[in-house]
Biotite code that builds the C-alpha atoms (Angstrom):
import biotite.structure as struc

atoms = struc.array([
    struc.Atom([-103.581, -9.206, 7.389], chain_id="A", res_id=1, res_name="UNK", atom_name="CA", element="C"),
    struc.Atom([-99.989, -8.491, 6.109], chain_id="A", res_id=2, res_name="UNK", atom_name="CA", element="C"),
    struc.Atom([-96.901, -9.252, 7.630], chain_id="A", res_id=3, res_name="UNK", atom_name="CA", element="C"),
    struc.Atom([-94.901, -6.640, 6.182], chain_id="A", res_id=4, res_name="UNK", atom_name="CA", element="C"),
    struc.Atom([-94.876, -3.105, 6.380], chain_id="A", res_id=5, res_name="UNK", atom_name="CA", element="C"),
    struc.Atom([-94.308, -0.289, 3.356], chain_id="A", res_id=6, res_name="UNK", atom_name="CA", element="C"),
    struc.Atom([-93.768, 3.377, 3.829], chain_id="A", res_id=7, res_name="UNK", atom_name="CA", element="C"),
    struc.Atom([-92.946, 5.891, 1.402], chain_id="A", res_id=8, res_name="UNK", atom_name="CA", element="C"),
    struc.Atom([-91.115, 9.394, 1.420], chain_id="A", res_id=9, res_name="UNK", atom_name="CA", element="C"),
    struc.Atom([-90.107, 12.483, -0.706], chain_id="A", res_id=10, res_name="UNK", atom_name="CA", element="C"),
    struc.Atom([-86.569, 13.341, -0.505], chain_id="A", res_id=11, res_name="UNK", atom_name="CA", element="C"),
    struc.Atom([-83.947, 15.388, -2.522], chain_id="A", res_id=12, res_name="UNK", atom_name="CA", element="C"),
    struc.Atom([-80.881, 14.048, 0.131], chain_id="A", res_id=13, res_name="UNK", atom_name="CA", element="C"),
    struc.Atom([-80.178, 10.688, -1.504], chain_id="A", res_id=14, res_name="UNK", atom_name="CA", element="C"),
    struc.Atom([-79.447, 10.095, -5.467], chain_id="A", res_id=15, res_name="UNK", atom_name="CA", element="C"),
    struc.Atom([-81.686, 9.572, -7.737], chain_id="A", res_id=16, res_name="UNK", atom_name="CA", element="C"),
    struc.Atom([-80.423, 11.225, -11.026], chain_id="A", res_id=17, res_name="UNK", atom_name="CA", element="C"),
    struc.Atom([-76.276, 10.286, -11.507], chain_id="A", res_id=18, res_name="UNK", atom_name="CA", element="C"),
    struc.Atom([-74.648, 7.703, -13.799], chain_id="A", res_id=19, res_name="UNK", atom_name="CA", element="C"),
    struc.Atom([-74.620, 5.124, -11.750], chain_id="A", res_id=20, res_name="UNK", atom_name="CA", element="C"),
    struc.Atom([-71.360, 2.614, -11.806], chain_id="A", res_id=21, res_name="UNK", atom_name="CA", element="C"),
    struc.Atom([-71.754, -0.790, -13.960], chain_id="A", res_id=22, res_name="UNK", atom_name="CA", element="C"),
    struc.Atom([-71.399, -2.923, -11.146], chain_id="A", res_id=23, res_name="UNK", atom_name="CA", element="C"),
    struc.Atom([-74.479, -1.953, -8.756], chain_id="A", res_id=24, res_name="UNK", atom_name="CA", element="C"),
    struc.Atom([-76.989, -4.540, -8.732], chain_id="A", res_id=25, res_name="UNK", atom_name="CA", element="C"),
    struc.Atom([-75.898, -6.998, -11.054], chain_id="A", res_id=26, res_name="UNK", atom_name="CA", element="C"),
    struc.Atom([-75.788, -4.438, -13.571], chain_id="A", res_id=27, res_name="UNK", atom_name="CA", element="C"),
    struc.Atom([-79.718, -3.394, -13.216], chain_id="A", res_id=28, res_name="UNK", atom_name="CA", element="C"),
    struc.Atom([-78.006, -0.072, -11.724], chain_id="A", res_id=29, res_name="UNK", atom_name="CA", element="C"),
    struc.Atom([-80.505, 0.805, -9.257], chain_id="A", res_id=30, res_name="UNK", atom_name="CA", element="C"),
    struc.Atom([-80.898, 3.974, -7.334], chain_id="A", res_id=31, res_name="UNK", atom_name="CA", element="C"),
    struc.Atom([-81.131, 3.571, -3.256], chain_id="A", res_id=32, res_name="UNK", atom_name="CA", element="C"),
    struc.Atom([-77.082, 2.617, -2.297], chain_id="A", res_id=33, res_name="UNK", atom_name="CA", element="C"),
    struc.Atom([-77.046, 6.168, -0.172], chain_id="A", res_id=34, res_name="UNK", atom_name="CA", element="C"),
    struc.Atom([-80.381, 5.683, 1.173], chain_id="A", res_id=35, res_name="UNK", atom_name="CA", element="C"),
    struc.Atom([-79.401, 1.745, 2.108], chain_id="A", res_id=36, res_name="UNK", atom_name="CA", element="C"),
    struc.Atom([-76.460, 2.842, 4.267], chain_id="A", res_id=37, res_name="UNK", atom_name="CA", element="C"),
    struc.Atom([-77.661, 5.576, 5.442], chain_id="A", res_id=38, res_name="UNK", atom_name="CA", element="C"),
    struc.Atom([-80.869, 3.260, 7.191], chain_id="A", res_id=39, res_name="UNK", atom_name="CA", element="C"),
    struc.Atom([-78.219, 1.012, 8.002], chain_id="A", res_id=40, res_name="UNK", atom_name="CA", element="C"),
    struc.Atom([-76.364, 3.389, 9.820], chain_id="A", res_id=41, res_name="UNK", atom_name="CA", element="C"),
    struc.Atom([-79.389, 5.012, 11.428], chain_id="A", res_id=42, res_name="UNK", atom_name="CA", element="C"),
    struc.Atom([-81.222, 1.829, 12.345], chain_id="A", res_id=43, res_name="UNK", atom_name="CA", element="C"),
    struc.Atom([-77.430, 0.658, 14.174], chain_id="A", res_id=44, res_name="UNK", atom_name="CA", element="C"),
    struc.Atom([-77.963, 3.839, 16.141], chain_id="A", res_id=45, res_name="UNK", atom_name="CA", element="C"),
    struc.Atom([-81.548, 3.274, 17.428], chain_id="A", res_id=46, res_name="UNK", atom_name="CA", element="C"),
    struc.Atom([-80.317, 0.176, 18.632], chain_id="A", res_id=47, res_name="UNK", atom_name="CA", element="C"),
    struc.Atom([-80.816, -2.517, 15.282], chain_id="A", res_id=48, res_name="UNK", atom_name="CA", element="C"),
    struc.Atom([-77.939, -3.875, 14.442], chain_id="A", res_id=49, res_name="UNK", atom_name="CA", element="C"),
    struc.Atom([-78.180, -3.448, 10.801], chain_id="A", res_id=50, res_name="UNK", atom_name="CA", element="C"),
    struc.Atom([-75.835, -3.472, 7.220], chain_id="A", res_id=51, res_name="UNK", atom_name="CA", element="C"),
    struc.Atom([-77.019, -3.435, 3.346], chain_id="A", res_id=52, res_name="UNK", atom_name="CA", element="C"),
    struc.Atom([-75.874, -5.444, 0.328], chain_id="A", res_id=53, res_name="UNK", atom_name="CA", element="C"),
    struc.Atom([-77.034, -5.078, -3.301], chain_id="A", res_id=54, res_name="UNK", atom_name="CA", element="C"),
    struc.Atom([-79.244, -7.775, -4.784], chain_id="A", res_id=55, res_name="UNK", atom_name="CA", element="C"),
    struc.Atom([-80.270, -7.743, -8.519], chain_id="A", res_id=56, res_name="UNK", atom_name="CA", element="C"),
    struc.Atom([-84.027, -5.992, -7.736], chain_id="A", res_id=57, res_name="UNK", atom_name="CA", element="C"),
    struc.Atom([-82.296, -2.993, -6.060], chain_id="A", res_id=58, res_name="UNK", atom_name="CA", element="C"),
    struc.Atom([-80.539, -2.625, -2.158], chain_id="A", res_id=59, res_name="UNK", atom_name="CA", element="C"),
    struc.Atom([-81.718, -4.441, 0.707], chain_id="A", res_id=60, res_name="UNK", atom_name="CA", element="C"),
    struc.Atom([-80.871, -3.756, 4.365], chain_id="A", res_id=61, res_name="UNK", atom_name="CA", element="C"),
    struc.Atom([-80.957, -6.351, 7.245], chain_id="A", res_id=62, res_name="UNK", atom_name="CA", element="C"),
    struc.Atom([-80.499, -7.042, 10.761], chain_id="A", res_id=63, res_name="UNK", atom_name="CA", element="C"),
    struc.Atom([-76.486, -8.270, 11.385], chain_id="A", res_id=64, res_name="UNK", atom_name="CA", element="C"),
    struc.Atom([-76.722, -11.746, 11.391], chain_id="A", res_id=65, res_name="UNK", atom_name="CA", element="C"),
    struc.Atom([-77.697, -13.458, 15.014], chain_id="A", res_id=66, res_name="UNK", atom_name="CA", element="C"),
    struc.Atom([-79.538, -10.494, 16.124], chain_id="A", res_id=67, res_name="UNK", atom_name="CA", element="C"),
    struc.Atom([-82.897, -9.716, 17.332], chain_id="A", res_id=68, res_name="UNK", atom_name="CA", element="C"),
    struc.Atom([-85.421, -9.132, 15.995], chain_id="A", res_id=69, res_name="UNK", atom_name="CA", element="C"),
    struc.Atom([-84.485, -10.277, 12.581], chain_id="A", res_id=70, res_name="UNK", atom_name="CA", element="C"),
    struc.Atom([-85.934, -7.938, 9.503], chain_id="A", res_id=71, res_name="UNK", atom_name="CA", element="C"),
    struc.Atom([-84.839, -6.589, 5.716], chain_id="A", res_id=72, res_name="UNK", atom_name="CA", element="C"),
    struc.Atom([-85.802, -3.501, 3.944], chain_id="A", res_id=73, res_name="UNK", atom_name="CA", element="C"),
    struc.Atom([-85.939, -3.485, 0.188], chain_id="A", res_id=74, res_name="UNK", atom_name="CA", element="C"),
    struc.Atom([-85.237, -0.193, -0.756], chain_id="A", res_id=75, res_name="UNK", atom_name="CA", element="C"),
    struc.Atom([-86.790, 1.209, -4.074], chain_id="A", res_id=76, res_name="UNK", atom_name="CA", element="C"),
    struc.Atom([-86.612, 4.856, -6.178], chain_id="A", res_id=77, res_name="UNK", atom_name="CA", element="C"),
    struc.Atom([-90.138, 5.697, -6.881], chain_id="A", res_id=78, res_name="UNK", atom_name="CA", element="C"),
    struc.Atom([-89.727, 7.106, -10.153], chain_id="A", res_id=79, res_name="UNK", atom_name="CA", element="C"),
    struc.Atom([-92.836, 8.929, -12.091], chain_id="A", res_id=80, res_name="UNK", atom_name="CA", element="C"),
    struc.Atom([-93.529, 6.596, -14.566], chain_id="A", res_id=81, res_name="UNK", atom_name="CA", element="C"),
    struc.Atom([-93.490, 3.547, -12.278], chain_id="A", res_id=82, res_name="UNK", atom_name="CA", element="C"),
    struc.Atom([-90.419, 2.157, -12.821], chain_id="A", res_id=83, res_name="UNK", atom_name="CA", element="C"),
    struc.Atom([-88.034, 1.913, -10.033], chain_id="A", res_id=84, res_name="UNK", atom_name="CA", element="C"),
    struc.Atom([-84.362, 2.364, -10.838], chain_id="A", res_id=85, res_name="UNK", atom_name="CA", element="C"),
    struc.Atom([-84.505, 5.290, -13.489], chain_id="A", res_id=86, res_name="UNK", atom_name="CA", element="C"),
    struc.Atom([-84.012, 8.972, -13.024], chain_id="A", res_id=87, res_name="UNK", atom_name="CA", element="C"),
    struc.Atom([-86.823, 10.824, -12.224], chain_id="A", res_id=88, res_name="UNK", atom_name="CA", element="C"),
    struc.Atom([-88.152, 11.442, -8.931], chain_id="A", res_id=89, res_name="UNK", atom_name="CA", element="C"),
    struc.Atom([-87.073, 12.010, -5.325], chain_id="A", res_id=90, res_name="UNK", atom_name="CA", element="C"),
    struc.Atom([-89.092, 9.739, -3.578], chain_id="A", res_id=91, res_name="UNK", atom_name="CA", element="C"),
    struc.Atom([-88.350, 6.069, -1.941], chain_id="A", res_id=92, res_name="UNK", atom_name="CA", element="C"),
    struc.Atom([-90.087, 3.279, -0.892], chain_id="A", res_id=93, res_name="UNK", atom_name="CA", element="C"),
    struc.Atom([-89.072, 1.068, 1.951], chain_id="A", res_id=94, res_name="UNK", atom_name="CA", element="C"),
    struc.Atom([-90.428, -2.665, 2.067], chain_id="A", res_id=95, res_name="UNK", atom_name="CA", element="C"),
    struc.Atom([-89.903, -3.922, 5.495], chain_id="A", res_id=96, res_name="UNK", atom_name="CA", element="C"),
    struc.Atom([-90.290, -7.948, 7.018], chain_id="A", res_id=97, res_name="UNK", atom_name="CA", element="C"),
    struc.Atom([-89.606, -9.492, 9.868], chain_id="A", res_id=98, res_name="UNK", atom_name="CA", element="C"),
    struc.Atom([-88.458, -13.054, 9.939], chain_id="A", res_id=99, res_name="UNK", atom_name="CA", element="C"),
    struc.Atom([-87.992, -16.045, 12.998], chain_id="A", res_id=100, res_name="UNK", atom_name="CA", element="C"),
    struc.Atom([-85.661, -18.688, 13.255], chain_id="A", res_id=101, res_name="UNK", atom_name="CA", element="C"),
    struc.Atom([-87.286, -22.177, 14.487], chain_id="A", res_id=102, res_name="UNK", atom_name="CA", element="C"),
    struc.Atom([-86.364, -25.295, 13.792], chain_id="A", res_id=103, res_name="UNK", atom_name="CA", element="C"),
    struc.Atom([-88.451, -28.002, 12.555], chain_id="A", res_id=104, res_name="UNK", atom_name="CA", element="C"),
    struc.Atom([-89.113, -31.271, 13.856], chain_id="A", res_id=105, res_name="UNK", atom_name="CA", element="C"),
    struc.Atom([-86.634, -29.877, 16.679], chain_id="A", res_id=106, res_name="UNK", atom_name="CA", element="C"),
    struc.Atom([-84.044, -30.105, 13.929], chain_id="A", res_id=107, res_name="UNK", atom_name="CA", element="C"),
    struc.Atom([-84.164, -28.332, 10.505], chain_id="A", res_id=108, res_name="UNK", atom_name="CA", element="C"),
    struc.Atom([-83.759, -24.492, 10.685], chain_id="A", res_id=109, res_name="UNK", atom_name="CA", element="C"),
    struc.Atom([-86.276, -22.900, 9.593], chain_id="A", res_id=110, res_name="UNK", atom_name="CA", element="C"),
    struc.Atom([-87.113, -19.222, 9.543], chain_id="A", res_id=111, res_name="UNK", atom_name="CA", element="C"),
    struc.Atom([-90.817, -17.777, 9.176], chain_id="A", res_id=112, res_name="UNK", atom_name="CA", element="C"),
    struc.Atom([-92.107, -14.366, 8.047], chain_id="A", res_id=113, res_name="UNK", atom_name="CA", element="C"),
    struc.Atom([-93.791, -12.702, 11.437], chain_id="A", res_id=114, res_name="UNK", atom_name="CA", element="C"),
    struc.Atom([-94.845, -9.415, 12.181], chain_id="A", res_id=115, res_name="UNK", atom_name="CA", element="C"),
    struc.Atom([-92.939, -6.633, 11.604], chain_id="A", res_id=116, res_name="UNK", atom_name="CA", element="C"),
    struc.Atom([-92.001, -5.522, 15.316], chain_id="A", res_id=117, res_name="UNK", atom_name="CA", element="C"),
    struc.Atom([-93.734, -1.444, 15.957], chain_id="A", res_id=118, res_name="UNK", atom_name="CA", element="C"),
    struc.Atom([-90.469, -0.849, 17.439], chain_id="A", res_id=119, res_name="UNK", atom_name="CA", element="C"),
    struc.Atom([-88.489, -1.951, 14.038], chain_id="A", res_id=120, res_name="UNK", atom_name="CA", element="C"),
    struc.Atom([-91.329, 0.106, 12.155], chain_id="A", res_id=121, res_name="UNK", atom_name="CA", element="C"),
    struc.Atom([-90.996, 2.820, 14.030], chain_id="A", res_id=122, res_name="UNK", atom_name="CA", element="C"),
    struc.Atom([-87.257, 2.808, 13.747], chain_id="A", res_id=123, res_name="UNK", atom_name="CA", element="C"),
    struc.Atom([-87.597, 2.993, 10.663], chain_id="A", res_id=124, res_name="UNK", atom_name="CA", element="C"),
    struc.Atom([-90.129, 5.806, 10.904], chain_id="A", res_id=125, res_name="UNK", atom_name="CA", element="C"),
    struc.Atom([-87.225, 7.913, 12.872], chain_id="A", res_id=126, res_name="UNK", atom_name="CA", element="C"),
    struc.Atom([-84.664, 7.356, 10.210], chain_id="A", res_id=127, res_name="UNK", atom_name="CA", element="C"),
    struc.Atom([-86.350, 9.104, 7.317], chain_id="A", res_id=128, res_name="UNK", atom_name="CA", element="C"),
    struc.Atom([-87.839, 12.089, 10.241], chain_id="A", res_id=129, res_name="UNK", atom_name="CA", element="C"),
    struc.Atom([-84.642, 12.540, 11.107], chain_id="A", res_id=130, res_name="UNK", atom_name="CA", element="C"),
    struc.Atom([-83.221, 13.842, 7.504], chain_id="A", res_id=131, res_name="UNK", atom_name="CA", element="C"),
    struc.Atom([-87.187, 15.931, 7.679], chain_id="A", res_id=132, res_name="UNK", atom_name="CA", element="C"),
    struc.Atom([-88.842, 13.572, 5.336], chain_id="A", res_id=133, res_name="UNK", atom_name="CA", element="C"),
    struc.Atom([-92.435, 12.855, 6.211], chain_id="A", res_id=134, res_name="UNK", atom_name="CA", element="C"),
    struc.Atom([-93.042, 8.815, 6.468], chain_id="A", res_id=135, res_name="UNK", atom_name="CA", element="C"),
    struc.Atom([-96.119, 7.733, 4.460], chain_id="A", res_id=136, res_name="UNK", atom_name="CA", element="C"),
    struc.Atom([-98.198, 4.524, 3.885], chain_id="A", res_id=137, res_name="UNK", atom_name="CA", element="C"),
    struc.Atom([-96.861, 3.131, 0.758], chain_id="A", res_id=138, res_name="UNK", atom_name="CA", element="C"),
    struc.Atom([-100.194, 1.682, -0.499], chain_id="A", res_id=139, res_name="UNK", atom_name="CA", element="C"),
    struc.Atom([-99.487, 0.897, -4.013], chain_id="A", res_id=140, res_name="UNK", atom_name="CA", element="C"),
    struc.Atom([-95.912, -1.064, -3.228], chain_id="A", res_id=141, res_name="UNK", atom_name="CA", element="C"),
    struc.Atom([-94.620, -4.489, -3.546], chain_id="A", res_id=142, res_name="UNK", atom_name="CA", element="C"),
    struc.Atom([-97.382, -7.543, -2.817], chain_id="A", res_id=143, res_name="UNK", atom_name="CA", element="C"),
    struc.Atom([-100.550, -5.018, -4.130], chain_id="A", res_id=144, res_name="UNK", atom_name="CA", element="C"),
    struc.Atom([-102.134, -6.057, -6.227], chain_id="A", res_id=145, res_name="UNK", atom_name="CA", element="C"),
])
């Protein structure tokens, strides 16, 4: 059993086809920064305090530090020929996890990969219904093999 979740989407509302600036992603220049805070925005609303960075993969959101439940969602541009990042298609992938925070031995932090919560997932879910995209299994995403 997985941890994670993946859904996928069509959409024309987010960018997929501009120049995008140098800067973005370490200079991979990856599509997703509209989608990413626009699910950041969206998830704050439903009640998941969230905000997005760029990493050098592509745009990640997450849970505002010290809340809970604790989660990220990589954010990727389907495009047709498989590569994510490059103009093409209208259609998104979100990769979503859910982490803890122990401590070890009573003293070390710690944080473990759990379940993603349904109510995160379906969050999520609402987000990309609420722009009249259809929410999909992604079954050939990240960790397939």
């Amino acid at each position: 059993m997985t941890l994670s979740a993946k859904i996928c989407f069509k959409s024309e509302k987010f960018d997929y086809q501009s120049e995008l600036p140098d800067e973005y992603n370490a200079g991979n220049r990856f599509y997703g920064k509209d989608l990413a805070e626009f699910l950041a925005t969206r998830l704050t609303e439903l009640g998941f305090a969230a905000d997005y960075l760029d990493e050098d993969w592509g745009w990640l959101v997450s849970s505002v530090k010290g809340t809970s439940p604790e989660f990220e969602v990589a954010v990727y541009n389907l495009a047709e020929h498989g590569e994510g990042g490059k103009p093409g298609v209208g259609e998104w992938g979100l990769w979503i996890h859910s982490y803890e925070r122990t401590k070890l031995l009573g003293l070390l932090p710690r944080r473990t990969k759990v379940q993603v919560p349904a109510q995160v997932l379906e969050a999520a879910r609402a987000a990309v219904e609420s722009i009249g995209a259809q929410a999909q299994p992604w079954r050939k995403g990240p960790g397939d093999a």
